[in-house]
C-alpha positions as CSV (number, residue, x, y, z in Angstrom):
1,X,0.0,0.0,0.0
2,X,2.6,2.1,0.9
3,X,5.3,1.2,-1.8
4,X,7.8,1.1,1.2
5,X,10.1,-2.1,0.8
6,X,10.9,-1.7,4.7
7,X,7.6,-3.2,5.4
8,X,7.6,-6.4,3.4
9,X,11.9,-6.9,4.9
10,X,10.3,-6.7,8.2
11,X,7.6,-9.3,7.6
12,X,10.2,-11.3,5.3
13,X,12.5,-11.4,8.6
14,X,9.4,-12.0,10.8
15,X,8.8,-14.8,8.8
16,X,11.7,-16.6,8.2
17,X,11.8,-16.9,12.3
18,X,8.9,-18.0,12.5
19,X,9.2,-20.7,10.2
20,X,12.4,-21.9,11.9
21,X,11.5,-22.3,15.6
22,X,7.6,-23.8,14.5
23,X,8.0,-25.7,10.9
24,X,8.7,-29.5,11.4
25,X,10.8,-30.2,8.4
26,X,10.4,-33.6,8.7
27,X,6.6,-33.5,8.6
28,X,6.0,-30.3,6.7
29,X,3.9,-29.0,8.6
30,X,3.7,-26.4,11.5
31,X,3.5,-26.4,15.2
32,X,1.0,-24.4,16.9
33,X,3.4,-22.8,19.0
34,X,6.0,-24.0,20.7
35,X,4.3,-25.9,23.4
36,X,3.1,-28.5,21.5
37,X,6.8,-29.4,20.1
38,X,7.2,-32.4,23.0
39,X,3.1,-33.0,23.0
40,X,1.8,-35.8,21.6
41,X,-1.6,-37.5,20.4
42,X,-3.4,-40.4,21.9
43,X,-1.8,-42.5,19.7
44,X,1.2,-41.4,20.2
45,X,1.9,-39.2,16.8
46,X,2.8,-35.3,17.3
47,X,0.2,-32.7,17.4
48,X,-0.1,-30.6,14.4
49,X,-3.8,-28.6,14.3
50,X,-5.7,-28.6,11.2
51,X,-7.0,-24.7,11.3
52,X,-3.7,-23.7,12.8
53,X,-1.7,-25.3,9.4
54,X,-4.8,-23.6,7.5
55,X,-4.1,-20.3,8.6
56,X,-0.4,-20.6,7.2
57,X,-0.7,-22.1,3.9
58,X,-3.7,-20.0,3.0
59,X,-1.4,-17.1,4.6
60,X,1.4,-18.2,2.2
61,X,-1.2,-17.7,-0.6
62,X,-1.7,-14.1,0.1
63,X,2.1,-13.8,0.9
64,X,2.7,-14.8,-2.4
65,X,-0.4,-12.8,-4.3
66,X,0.9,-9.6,-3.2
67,X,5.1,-10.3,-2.9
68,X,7.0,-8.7,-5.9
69,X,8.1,-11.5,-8.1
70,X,11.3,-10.6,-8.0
71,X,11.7,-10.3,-4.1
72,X,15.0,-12.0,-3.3
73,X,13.6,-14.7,-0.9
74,X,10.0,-15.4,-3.4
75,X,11.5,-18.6,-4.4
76,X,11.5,-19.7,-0.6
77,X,8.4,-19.1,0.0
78,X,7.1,-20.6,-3.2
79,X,8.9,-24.1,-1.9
80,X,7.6,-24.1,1.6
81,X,3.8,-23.9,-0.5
82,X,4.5,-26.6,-2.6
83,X,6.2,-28.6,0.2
84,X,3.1,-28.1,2.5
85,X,0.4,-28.4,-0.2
86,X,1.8,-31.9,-1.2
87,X,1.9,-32.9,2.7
88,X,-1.7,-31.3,3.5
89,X,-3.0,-33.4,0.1
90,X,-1.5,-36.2,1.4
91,X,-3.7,-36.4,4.8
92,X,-7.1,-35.6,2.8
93,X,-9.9,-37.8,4.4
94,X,-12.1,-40.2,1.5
95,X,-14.8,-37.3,1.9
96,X,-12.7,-34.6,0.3
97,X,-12.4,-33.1,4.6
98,X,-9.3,-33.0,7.1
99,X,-9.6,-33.4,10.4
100,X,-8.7,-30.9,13.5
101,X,-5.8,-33.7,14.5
102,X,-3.6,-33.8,11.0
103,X,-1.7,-37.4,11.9
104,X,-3.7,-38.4,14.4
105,X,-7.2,-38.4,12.6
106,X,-8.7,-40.8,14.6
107,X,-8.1,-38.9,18.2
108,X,-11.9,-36.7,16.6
109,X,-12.9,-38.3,13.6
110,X,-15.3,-35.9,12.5
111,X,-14.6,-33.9,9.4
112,X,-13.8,-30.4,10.1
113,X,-14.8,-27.7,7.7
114,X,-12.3,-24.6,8.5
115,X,-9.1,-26.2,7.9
116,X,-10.8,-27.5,5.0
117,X,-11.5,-24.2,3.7
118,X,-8.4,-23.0,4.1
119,X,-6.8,-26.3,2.4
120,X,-9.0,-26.1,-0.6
121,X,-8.5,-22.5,-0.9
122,X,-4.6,-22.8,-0.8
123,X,-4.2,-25.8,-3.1
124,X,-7.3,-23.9,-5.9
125,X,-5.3,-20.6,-5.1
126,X,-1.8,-22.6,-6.1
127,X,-3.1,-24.4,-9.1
128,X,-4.9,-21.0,-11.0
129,X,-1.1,-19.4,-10.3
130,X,0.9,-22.3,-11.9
131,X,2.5,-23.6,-8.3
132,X,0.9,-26.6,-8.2
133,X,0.3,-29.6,-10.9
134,X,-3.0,-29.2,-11.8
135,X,-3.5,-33.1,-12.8
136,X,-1.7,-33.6,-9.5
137,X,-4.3,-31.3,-7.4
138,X,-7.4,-30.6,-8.8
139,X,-8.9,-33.9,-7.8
140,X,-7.5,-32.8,-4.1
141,X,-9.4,-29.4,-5.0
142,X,-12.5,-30.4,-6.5
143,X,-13.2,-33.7,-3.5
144,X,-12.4,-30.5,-0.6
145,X,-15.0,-28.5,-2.4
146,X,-17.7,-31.1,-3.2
147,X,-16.7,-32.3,0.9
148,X,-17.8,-28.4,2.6
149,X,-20.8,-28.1,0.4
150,X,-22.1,-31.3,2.2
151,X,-21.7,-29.2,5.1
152,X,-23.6,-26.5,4.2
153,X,-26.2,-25.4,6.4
154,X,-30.1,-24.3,5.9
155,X,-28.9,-21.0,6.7
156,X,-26.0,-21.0,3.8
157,X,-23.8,-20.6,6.5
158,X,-21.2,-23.5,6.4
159,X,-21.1,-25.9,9.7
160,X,-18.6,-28.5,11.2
161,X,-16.7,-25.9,12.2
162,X,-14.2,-26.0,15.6
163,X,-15.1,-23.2,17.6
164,X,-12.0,-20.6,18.4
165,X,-9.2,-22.8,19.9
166,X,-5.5,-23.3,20.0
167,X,-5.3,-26.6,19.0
168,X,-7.2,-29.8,18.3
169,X,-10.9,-30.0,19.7
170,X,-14.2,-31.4,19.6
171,X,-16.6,-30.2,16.8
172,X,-20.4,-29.7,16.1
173,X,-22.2,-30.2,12.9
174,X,-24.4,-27.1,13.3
175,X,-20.9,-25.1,14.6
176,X,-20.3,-22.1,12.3
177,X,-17.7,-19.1,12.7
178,X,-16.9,-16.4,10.4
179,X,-13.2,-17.8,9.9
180,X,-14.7,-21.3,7.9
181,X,-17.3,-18.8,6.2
182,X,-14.8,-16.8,5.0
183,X,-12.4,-19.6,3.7
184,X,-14.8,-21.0,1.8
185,X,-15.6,-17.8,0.3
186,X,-12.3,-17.6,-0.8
187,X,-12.1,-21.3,-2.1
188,X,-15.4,-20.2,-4.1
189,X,-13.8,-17.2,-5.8
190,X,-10.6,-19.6,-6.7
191,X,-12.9,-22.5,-7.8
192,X,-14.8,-19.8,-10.6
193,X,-11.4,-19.5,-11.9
194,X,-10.5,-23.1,-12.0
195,X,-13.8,-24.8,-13.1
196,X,-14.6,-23.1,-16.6
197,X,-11.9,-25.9,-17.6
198,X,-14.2,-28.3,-17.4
């Protein structure tokens, strides 16, 4: 807005350490925060939150719309999308929905629509800007989008949504929150782009 570099270098800096102390290279996928580095599931698997991985690669999306293309550090950012993107497809539940426990689905097994939102809107968002495969990621796209319009409610608003949290937590069907509402507006503007294709 301002066409001041010093703001996008103090975010880029922000970012960057960030990413180090919370992003589980291994896993490709962020911690919440640091206090769930040691935690662990039921099961025993680590605890990575489906909303709280939402909010960063839909994040990295917006990152990416409004970063110059020749900012010095784009192409980093670009990887840790792709990297993430293939990971997040990876954990995609047969109904097109992730759950609020990424590894650990089975700890609440009910499908949870804003992580969802912010998944599908991510992987749409990465296909209509050449990041991601499309043959690779539109089926991963188009069975996330067909999964939160099951979840629609009378009301239009969209349900199965976890309530304000910091981590993994029980869900409602009839749940809603502005959050999964607005992700799956945003999904909805990336999927008119994507779908004249077919």
């Amino acid at each position: 807005v301002t066409g001041d570099k010093k703001y996008i270098d103090a975010m880029d800096k922000q970012w960057w350490i960030t990413t180090e102390k919370l992003y589980d290279k291994d896993e490709h996928l962020f911690f919440r925060d640091n206090r769930f580095m040691n935690q662990k599931t039921p099961s025993g698997k680590k605890v990575f939150w489906g909303r709280g991985n939402g909010w960063v690669v839909a994040g990295l999306a917006h990152v990416l719309e409004y970063m110059p293309k020749d900012y010095p550090t784009r192409p980093k950012y670009e990887a840790l999308f792709k990297d993430m993107c293939t990971r997040i497809a990876s954990l995609q539940g047969a109904d097109g929905m992730w759950r609020v426990s990424l590894l650990d689905p089975e700890s609440a097994p009910p499908p949870e629509s804003s992580a969802t939102a912010f998944f599908a809107f991510a992987t749409t968002w990465g296909i209509n800007n050449g990041l991601l495969d499309r043959a690779k990621f539109e089926p991963v796209a188009l069975k996330a989008w067909a999964g939160l319009n099951s979840h629609l409610r009378p009301d239009g608003l969209i349900g199965s949504v976890q309530k304000v949290s910091d981590r993994p937590d029980s869900i409602e069907p009839d749940t809603t929150m502005p959050y999964a509402v607005g992700g799956y507006l945003l999904t909805g503007a990336e999927m008119i782009k994507l779908l004249p294709a077919h």
